[in-house]
N, C-alpha and C positions, 0 to 999 in steps of 0.2 A: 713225677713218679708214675711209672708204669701200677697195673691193676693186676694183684697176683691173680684172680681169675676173671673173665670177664662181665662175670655176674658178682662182683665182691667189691665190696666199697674197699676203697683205698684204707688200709690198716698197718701198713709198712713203718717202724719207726725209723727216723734217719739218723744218717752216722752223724757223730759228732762233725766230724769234718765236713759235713755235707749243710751245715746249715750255714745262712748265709752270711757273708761279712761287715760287717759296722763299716761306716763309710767315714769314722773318724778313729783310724789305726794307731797304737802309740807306735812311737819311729823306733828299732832295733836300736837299744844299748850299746855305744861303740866303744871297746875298749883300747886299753892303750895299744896293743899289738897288734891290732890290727881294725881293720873298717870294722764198710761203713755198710738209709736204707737207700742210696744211688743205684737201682739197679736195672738192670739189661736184660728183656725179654726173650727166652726161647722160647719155640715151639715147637709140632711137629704137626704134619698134612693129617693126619688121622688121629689128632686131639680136636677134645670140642674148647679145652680152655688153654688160656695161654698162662705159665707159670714160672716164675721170677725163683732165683737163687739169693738168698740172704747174706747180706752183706753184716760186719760186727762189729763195732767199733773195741778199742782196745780196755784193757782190763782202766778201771777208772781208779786205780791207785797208784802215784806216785813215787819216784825212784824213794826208795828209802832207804836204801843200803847205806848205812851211818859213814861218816868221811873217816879218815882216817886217825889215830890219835896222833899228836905234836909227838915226833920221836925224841927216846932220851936224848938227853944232853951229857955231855960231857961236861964235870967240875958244876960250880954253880956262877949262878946268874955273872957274876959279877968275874966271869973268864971270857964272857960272849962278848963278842964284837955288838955295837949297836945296832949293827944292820942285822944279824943275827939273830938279835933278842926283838926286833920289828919284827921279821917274819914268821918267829913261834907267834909273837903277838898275832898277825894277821892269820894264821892259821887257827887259831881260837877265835878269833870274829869269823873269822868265815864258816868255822861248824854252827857257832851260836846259831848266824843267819841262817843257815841251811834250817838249824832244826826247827828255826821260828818259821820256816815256807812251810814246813811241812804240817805247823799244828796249827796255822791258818789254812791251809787245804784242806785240811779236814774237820773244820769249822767253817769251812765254804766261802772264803772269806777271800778271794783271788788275788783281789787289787794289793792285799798286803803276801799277800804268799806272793804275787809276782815280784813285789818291791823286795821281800825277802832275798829270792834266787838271783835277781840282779845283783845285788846285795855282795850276795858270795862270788859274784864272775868279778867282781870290782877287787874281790881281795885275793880272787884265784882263778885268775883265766882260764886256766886248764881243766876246770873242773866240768865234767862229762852229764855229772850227776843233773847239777843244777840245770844244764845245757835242755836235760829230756826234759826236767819239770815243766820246764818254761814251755818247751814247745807242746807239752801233754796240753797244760794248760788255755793257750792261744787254741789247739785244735780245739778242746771244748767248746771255746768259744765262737769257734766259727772263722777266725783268722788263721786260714791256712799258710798265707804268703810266711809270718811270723813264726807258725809253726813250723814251716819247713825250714825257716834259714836256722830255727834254733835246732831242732832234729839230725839238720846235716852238721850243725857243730858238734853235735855230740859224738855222734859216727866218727868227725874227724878226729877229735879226743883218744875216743873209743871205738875201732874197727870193728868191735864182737858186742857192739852195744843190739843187742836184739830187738828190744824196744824201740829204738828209736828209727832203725834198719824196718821194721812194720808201721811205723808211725808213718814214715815216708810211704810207705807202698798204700800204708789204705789212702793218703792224698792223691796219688796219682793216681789211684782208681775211682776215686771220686771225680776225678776233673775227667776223666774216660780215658785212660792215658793207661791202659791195660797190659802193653808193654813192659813199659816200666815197672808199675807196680808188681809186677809178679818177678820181675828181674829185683826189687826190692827185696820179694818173700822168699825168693831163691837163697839170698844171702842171709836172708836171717835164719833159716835153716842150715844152712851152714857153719855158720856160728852156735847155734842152738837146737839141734838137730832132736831135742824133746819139746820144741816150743808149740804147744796145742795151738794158741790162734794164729799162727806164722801157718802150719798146715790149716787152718779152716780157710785164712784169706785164698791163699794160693789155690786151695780146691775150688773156692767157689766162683774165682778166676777163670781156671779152666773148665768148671761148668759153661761158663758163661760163652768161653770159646769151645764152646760143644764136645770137649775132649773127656767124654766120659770116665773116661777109664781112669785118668788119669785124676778126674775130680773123687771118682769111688776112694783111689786109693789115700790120697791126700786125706780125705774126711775120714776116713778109718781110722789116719793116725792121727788126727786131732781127736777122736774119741777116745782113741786110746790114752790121748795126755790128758784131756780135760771131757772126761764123761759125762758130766755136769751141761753141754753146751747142746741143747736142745738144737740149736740154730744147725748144729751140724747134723745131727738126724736128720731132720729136715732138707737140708740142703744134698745131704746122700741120697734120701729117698727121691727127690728129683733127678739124680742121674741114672739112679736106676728106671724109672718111671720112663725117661727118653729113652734105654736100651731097652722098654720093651721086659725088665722084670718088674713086675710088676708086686708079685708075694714081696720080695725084698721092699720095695717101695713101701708098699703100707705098714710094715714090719716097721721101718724107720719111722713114716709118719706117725704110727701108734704111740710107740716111743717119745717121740717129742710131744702129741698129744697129750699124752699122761705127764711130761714137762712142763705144759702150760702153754707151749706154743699155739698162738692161735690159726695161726696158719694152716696149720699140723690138724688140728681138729676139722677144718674146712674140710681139706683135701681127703682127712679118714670118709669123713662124709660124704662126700662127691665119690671118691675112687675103690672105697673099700669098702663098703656097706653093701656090697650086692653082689650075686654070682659072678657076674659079669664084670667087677668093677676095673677099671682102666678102661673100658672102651666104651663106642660112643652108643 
């Protein structure tokens, strides 16, 4: 990890994604049908420090959008086919399970939230939901490979899964694959065109690829969706900061300063504390 200045001890937190992998992975589920703080330094000749764009990992809550109820039935039990009256069955175990992943997620408790989600892909391939949980969860964990094959099944499920469309892109920008990920952030924008961290990643993306303008505008509209996100203060006030605005710069970092960012407080310090502040 790079030194957001270079008088500054290392203080970056890392993305979920970004920590390291266990070297004894469970093997992907194979069903019947079928088989972040990683960051990139800018600078400029007439900076004395060099300062890094923050990366976010994704919101740490869980698809929860409850499954669908078992639709009426026509007549009673006893007009169903057995095959019929099995699959209302299995569509009842499979919410059960669903809901048991979810109240061991938030009882922290993975090994059985993961066995839960499995759980439900055994009794509903199809399901998209379960698909994200499992790969939210493996990213936490630092199994990215696992994360991505379950994230891409959810996309394939669901084309407008947004989550899963950012889950993907902060992986590839984690492994530096900058590209992609922002071909990720593209799409999930498009699918969700108010998604606050969809525009932070992307902006902070193109910080990174020095395309100011374009990190300015991206990080406006994540403030706009999620005001709340210090990180993008912060990461605005560093694009303005390389164009040379400097007022707007500190304007941001104060901002996130008064969020808690610690970063945010450095740089009010260093860049905004004196007549002069921004230059060397």
């Amino acid at each position: 990890m790079k030194y957001f200045f270079t008088t500054i001890l290392i203080g970056l937190v890392l993305l979920m994604a970004c920590q390291s992998e266990t070297k004894d992975k469970p093997k992907k589920t194979v069903l019947a049908e079928k088989q972040g703080d990683a960051v990139v330094a800018t600078s400029t000749d007439d900076q004395e420090a060099i300062i890094t764009f923050q990366p976010k990992s994704g919101s740490s809550k869980p698809m929860e959008v409850n499954m669908a109820e078992t639709p009426a039935t026509k007549g009673t039990d006893t007009d169903l086919t057995p095959e019929e009256k099995e699959k209302i069955l299995e569509k009842r175990r499979a919410k059960t399970a669903f809901n048991n992943g979810l109240q061991y997620y938030r009882e922290e408790n993975m090994t059985e939230a993961i066995k839960s989600f499995i759980q439900v892909l055994e009794l509903d391939a199809n399901n998209d939901k379960a698909y994200f949980n499992l790969g939210k969860i493996y990213a936490m964990q630092g199994q990215t490979d696992l994360a991505l094959s379950y994230y891409e099944d959810a996309i394939k499920y669901n084309p407008s899964d947004s989550g899963s469309l950012v889950g993907v892109g902060m992986i590839y920008f984690n492994r530096g694959d900058l590209a992609k990920a922002m071909d990720y952030y593209n799409r999930a924008i498009q699918v969700a065109p108010k998604y606050g961290l969809a525009y932070y990643n992307r902006g902070t993306v193109a910080g990174q690829l020095k395309d100011y303008a374009a990190s300015i505008s991206d990080l406006t509209n994540s403030i706009r969706y999620e005001p709340n996100n210090d990180k993008a203060y912060m990461n605005r006030g560093l694009a303005f900061f390389y164009t040379k605005q400097n007022d707007q710069a500190c304007t941001d970092w104060k901002k996130a300063a008064e969020m808690g960012n610690p970063e945010a407080l450095k740089a009010v310090d260093i860049y905004c504390t004196s007549k002069d502040s921004g230059k060397k």
